[in-house]
N, CA, C, O and CB atoms as a CASP TS submission, in Angstrom:
PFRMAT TS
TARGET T0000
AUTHOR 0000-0000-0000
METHOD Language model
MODEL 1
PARENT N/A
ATOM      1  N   UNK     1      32.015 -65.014  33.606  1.00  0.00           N
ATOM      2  CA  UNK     1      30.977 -65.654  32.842  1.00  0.00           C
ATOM      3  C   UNK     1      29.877 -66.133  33.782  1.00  0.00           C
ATOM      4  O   UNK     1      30.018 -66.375  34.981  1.00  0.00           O
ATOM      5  CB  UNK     1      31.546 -66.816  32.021  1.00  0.00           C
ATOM      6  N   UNK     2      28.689 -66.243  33.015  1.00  0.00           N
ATOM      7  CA  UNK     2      27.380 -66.534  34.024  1.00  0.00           C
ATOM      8  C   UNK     2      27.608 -68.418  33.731  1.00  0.00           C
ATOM      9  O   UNK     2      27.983 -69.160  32.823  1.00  0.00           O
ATOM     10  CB  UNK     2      25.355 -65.592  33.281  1.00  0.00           C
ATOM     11  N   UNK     3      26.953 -68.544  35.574  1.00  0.00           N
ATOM     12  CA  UNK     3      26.715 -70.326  35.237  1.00  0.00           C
ATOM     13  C   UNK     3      25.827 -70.208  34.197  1.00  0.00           C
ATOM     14  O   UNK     3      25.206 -69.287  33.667  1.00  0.00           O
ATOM     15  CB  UNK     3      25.958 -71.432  36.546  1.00  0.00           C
ATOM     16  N   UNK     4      25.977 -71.808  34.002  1.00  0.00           N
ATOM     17  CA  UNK     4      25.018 -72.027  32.415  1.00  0.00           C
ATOM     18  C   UNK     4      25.038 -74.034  33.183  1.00  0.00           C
ATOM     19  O   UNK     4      25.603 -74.820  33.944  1.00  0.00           O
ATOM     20  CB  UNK     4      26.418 -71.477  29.973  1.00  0.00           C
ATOM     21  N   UNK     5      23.982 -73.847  32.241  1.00  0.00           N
ATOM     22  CA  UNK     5      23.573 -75.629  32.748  1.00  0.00           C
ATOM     23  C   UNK     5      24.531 -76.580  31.563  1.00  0.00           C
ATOM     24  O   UNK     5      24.348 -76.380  30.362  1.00  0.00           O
ATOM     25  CB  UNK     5      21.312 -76.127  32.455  1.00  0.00           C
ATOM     26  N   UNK     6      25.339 -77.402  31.946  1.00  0.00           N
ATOM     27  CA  UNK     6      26.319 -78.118  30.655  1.00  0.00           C
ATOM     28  C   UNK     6      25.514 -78.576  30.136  1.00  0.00           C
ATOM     29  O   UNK     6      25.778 -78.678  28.938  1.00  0.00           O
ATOM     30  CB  UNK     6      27.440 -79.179  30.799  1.00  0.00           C
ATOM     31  N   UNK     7      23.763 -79.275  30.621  1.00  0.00           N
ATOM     32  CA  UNK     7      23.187 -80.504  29.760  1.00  0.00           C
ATOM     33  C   UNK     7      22.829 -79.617  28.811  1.00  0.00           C
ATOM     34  O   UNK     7      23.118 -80.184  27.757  1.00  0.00           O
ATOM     35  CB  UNK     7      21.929 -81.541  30.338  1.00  0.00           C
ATOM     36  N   UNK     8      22.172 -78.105  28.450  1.00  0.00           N
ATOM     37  CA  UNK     8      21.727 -77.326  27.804  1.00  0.00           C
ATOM     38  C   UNK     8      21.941 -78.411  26.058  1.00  0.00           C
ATOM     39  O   UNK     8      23.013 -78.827  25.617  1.00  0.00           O
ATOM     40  CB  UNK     8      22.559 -75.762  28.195  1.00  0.00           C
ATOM     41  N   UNK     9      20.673 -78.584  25.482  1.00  0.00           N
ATOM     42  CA  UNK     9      21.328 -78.688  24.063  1.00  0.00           C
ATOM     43  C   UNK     9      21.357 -77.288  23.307  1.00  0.00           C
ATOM     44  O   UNK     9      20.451 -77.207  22.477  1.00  0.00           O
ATOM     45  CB  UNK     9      20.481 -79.769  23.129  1.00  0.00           C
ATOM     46  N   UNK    10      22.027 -76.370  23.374  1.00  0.00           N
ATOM     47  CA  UNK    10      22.064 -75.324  22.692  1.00  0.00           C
ATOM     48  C   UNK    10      23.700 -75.261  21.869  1.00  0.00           C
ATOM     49  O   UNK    10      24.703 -75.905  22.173  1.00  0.00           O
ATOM     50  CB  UNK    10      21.678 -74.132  23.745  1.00  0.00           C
ATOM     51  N   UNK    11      23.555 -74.425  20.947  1.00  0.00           N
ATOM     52  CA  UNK    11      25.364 -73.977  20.939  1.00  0.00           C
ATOM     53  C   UNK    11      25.360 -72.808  19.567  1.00  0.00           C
ATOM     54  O   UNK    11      24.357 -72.331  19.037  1.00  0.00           O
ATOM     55  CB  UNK    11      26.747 -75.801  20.444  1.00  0.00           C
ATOM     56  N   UNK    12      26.697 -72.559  19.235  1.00  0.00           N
ATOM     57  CA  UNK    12      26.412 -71.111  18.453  1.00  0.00           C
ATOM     58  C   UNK    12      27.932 -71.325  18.018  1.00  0.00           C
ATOM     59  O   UNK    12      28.661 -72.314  18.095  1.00  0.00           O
ATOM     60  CB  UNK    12      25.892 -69.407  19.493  1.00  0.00           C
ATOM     61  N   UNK    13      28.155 -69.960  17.505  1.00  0.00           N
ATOM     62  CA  UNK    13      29.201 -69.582  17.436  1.00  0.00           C
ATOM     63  C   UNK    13      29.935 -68.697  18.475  1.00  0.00           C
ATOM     64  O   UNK    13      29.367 -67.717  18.957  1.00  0.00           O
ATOM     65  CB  UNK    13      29.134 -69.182  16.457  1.00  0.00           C
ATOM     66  N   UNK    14      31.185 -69.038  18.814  1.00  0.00           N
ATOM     67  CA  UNK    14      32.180 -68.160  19.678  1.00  0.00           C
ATOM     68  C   UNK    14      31.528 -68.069  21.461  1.00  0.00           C
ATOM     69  O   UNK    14      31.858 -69.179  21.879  1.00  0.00           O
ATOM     70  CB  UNK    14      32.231 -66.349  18.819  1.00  0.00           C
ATOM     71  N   UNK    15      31.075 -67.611  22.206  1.00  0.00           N
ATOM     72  CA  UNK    15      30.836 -67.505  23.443  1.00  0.00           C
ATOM     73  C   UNK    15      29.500 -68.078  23.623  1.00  0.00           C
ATOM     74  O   UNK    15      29.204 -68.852  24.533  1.00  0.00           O
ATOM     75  CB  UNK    15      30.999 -66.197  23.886  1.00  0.00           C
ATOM     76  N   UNK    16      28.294 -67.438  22.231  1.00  0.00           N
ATOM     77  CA  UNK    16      27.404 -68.668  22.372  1.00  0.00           C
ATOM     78  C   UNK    16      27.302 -69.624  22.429  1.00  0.00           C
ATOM     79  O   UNK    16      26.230 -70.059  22.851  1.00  0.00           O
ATOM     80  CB  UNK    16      26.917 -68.871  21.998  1.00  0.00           C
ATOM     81  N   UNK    17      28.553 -70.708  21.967  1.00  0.00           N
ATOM     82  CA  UNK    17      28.181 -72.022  21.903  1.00  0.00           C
ATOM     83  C   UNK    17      28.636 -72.881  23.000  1.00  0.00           C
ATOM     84  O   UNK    17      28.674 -74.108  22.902  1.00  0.00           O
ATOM     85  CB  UNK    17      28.595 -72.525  20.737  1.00  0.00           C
ATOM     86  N   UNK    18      29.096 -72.010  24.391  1.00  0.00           N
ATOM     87  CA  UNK    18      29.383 -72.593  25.825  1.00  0.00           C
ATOM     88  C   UNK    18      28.982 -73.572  25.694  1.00  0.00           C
ATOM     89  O   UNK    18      29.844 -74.448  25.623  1.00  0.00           O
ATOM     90  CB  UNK    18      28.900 -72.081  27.010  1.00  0.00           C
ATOM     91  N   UNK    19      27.101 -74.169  25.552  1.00  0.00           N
ATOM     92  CA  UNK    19      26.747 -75.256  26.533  1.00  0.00           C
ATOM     93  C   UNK    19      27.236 -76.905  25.401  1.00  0.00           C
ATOM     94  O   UNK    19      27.022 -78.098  25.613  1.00  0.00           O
ATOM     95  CB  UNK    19      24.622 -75.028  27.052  1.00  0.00           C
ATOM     96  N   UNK    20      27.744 -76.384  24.557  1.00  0.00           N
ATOM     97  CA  UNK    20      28.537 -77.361  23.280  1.00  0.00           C
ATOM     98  C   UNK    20      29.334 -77.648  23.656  1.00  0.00           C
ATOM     99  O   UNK    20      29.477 -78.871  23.639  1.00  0.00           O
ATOM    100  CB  UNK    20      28.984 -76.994  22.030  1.00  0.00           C
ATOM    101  N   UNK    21      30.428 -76.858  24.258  1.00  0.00           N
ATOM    102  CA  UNK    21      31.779 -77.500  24.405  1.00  0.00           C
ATOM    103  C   UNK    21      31.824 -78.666  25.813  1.00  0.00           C
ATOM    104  O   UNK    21      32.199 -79.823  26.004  1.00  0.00           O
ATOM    105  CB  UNK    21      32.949 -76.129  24.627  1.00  0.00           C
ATOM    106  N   UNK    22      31.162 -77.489  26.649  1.00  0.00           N
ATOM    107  CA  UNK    22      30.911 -78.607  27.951  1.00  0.00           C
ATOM    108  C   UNK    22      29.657 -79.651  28.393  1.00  0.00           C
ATOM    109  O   UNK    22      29.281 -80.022  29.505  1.00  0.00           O
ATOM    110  CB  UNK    22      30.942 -77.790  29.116  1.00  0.00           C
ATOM    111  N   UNK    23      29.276 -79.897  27.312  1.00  0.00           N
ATOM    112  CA  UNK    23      28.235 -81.083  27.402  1.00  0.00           C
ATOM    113  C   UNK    23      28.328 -82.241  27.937  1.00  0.00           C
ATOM    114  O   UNK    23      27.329 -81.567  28.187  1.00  0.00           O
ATOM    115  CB  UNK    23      27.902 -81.461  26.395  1.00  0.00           C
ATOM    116  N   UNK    24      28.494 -83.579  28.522  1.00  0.00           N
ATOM    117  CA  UNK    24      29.222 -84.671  28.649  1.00  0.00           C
ATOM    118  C   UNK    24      28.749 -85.352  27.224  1.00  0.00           C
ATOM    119  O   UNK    24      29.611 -86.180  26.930  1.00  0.00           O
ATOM    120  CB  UNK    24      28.933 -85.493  30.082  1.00  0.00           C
ATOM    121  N   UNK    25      27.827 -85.325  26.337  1.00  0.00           N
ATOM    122  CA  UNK    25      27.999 -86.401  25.145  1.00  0.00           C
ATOM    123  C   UNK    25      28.277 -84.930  23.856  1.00  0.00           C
ATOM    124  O   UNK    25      27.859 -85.036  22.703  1.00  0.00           O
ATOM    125  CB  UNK    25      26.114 -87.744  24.842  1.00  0.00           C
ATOM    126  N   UNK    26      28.762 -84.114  24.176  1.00  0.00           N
ATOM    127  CA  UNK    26      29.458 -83.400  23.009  1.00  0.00           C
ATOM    128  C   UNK    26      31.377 -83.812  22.724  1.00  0.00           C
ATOM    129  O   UNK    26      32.005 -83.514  21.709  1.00  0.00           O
ATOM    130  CB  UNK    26      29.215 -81.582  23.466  1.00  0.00           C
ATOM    131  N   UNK    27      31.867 -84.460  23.806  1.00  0.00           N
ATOM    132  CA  UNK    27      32.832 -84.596  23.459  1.00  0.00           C
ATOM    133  C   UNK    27      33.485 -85.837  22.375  1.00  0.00           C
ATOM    134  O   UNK    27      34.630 -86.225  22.143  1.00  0.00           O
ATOM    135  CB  UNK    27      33.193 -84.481  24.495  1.00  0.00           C
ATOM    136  N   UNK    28      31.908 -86.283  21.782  1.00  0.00           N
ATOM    137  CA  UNK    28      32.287 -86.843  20.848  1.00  0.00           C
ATOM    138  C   UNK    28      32.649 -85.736  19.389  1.00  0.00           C
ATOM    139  O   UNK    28      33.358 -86.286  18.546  1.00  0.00           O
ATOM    140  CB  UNK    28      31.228 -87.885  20.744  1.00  0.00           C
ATOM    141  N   UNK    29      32.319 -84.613  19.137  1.00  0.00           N
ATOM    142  CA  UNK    29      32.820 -83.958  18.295  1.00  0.00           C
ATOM    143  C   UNK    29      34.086 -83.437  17.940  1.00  0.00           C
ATOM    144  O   UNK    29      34.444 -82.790  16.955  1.00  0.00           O
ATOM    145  CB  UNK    29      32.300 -83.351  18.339  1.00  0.00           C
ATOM    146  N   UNK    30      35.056 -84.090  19.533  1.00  0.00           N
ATOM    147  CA  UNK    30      36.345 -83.521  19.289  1.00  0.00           C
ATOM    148  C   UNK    30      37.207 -85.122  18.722  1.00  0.00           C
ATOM    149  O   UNK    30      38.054 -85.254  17.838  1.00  0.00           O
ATOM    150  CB  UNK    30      37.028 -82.635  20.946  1.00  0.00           C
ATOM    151  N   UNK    31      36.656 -86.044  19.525  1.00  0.00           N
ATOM    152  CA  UNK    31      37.507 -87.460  18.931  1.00  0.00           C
ATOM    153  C   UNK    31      37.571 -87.872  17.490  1.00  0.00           C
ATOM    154  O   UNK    31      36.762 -87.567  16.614  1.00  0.00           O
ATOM    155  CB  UNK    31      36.910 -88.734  19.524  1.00  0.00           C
ATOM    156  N   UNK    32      38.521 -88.523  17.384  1.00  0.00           N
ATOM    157  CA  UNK    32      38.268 -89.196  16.383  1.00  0.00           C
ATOM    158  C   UNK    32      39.227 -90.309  15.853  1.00  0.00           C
ATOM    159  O   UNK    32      40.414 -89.983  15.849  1.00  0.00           O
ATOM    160  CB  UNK    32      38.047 -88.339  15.560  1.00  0.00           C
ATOM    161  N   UNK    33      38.926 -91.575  15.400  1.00  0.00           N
ATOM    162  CA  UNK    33      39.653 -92.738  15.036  1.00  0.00           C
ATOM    163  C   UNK    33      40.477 -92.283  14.115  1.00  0.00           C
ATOM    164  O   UNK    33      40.480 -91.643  13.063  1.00  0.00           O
ATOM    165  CB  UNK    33      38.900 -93.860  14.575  1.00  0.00           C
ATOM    166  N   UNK    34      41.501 -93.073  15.195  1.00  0.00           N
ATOM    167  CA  UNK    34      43.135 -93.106  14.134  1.00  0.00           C
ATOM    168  C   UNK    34      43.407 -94.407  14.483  1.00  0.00           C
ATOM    169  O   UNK    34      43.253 -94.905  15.598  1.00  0.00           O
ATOM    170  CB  UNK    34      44.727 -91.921  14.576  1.00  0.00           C
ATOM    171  N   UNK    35      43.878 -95.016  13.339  1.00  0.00           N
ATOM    172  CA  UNK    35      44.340 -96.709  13.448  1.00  0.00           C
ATOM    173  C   UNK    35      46.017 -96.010  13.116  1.00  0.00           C
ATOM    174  O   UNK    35      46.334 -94.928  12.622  1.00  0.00           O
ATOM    175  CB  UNK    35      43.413 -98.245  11.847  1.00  0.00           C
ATOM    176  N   UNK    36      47.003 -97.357  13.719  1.00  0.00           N
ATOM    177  CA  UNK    36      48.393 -97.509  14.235  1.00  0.00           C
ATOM    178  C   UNK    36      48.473 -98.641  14.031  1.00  0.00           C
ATOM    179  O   UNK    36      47.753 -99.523  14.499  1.00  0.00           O
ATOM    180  CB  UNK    36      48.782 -97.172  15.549  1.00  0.00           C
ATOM    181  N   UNK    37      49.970 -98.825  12.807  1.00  0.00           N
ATOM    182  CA  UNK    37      50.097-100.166  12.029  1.00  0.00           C
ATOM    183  C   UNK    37      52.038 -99.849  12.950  1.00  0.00           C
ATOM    184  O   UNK    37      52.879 -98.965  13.113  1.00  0.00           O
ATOM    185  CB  UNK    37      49.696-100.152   9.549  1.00  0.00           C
ATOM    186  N   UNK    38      51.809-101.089  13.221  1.00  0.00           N
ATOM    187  CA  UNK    38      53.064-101.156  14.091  1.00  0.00           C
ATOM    188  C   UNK    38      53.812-102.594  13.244  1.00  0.00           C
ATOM    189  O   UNK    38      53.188-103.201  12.374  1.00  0.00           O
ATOM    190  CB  UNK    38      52.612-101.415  16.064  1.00  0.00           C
ATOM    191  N   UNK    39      55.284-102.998  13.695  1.00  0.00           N
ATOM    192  CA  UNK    39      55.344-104.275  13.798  1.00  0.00           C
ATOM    193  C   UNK    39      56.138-104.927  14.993  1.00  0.00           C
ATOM    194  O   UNK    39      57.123-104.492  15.588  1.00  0.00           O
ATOM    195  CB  UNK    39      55.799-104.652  12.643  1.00  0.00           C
ATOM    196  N   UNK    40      55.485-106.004  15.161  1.00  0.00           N
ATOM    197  CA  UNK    40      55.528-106.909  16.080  1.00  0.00           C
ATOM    198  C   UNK    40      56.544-107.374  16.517  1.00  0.00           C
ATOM    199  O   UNK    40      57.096-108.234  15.830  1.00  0.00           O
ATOM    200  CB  UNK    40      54.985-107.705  15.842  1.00  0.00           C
ATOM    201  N   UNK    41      57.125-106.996  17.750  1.00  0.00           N
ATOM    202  CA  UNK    41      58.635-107.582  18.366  1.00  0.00           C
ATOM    203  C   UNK    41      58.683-108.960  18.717  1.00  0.00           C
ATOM    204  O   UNK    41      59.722-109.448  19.161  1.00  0.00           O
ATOM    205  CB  UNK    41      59.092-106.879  19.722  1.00  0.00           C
TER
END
């Protein structure tokens, strides 16, 4: 694969959308809140 710049805002589908996955503020598209109800020892 050719370098590619991570800040790129670009992205696509399948091999186009490289500069998406490795972005540093795209990895908010993979998180996501989960709350955890426990009880207390």
């Amino acid at each position: 694969y050719p370098e590619w710049d991570t800040f790129a805002p670009f992205g696509g589908y399948k091999q186009s959308g490289n500069g998406r996955e490795y972005a540093d503020w795209a990895i908010h598209d993979f998180l996501e809140v989960k709350g955890i109800i426990g009880y207390a020892a």
